[in-house]
DRENDO-1510 file (C-alpha; in Angstrom, 1 decimal, always signed):
<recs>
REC; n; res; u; v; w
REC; 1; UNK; +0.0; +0.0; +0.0 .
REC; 2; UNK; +1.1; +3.4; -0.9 .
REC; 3; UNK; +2.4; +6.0; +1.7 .
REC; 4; UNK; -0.8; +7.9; +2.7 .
REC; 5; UNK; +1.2; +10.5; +4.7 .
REC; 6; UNK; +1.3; +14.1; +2.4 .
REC; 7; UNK; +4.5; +14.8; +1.0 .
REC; 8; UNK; +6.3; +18.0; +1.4 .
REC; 9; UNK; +7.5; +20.4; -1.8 .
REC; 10; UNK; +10.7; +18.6; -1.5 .
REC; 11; UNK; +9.6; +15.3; -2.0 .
REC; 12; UNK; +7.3; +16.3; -4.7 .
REC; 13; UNK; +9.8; +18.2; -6.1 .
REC; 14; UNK; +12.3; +14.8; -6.2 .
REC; 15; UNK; +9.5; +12.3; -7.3 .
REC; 16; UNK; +8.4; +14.6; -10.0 .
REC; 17; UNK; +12.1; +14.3; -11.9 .
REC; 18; UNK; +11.5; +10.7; -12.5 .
REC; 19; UNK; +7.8; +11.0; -13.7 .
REC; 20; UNK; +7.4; +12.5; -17.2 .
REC; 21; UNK; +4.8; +14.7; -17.9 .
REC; 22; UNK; +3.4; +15.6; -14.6 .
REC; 23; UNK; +3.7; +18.7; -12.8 .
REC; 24; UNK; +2.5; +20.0; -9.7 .
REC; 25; UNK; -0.6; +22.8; -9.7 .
REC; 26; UNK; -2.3; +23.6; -7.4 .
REC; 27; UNK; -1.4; +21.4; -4.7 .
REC; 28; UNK; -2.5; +18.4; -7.1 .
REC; 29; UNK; -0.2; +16.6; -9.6 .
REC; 30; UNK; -0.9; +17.6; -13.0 .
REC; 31; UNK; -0.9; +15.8; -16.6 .
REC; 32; UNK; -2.6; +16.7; -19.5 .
REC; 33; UNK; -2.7; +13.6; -22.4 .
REC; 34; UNK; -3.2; +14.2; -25.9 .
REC; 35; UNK; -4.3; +11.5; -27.9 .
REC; 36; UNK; -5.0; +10.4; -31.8 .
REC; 37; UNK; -9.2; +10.8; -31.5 .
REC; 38; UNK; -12.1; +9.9; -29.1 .
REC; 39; UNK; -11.9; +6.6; -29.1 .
REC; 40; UNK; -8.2; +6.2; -28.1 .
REC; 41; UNK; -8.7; +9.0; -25.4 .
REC; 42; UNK; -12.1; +7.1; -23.9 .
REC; 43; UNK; -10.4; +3.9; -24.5 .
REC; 44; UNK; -7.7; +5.2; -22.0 .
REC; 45; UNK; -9.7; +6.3; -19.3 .
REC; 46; UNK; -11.6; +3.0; -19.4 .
REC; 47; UNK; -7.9; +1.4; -18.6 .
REC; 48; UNK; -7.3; +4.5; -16.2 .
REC; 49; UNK; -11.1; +4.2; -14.5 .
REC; 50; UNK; -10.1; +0.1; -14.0 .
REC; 51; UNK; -6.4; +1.0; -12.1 .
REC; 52; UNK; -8.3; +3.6; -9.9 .
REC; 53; UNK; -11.3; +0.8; -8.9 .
REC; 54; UNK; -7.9; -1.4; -8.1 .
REC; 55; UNK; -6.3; +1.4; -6.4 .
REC; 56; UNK; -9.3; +3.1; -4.7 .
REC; 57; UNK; -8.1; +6.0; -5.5 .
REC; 58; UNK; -9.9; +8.3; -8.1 .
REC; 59; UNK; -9.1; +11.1; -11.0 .
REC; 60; UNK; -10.5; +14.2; -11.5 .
REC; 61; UNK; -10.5; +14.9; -15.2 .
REC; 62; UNK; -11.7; +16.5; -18.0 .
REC; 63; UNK; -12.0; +15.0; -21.6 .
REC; 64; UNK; -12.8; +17.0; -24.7 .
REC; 65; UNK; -12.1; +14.6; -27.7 .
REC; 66; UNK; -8.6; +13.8; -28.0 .
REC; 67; UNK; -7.4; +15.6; -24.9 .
REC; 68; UNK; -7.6; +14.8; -21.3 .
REC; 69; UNK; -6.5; +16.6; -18.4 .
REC; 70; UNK; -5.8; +14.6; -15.1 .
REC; 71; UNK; -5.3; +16.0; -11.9 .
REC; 72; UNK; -4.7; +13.4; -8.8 .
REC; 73; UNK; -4.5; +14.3; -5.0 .
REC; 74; UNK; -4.9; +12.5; -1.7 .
REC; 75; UNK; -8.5; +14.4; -0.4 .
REC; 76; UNK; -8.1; +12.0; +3.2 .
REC; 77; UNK; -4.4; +13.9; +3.8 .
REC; 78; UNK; -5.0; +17.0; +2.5 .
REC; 79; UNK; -2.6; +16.8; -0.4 .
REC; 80; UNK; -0.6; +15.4; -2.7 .
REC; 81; UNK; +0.9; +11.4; -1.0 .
REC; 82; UNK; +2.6; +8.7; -2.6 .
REC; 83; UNK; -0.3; +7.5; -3.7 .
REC; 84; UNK; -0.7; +10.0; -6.6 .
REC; 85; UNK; +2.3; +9.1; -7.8 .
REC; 86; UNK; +1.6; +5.5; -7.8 .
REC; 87; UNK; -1.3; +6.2; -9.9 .
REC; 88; UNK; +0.4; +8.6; -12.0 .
REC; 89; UNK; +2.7; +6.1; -12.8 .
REC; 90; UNK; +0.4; +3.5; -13.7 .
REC; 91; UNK; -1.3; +5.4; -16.1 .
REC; 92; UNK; +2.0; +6.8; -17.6 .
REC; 93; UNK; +2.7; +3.4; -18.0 .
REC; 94; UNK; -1.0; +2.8; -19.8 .
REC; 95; UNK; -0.3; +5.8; -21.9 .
REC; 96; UNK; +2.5; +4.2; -23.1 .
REC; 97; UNK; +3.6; +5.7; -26.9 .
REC; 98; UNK; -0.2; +6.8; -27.6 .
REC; 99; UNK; -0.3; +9.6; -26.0 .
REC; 100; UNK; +1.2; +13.0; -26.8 .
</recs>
């Protein structure tokens, strides 16, 4: 289980140089994907929306056609924990070389 303890700038600062893409915005990490069309954007939040049931631990985003725009936090520590960048990492890793 992922640390559930909310990380300080530091450590955010230090786990965001191994995660590509995301950044940090308003105390949330922050990714936006770009993808070929509809389909391939819905057909990744329908992995993404499986590794959060898994994870119990759930997205905001936003989709307008080939975009999406994900923002992760930790509501039960106030924050941004570990957690995130579990998640973030898992759906780097379903991203893969489709998105942009």
């Amino acid at each position: 289980m992922a640390d559930r303890r909310k990380l300080n700038e530091e450590e955010i600062r230090e786990r965001l140089r191994t995660l590509p893409g995301w950044s940090s915005m308003g105390g949330k990490l922050h990714r936006e994907f770009q993808f070929r069309d509809f389909a391939e954007a819905f057909s990744f939040m329908t992995g993404g929306a499986l590794i959060a049931e898994r994870m119990n631990h759930h997205p905001e985003w936003f989709n307008v056609y080939n975009r999406l725009v994900v923002d992760l936090s930790t509501h039960s520590v106030g924050g941004i924990s570990e957690l995130d960048f579990t998640f973030a990492a898992e759906l780097n890793g379903l991203a893969g070389k489709s998105a942009r």
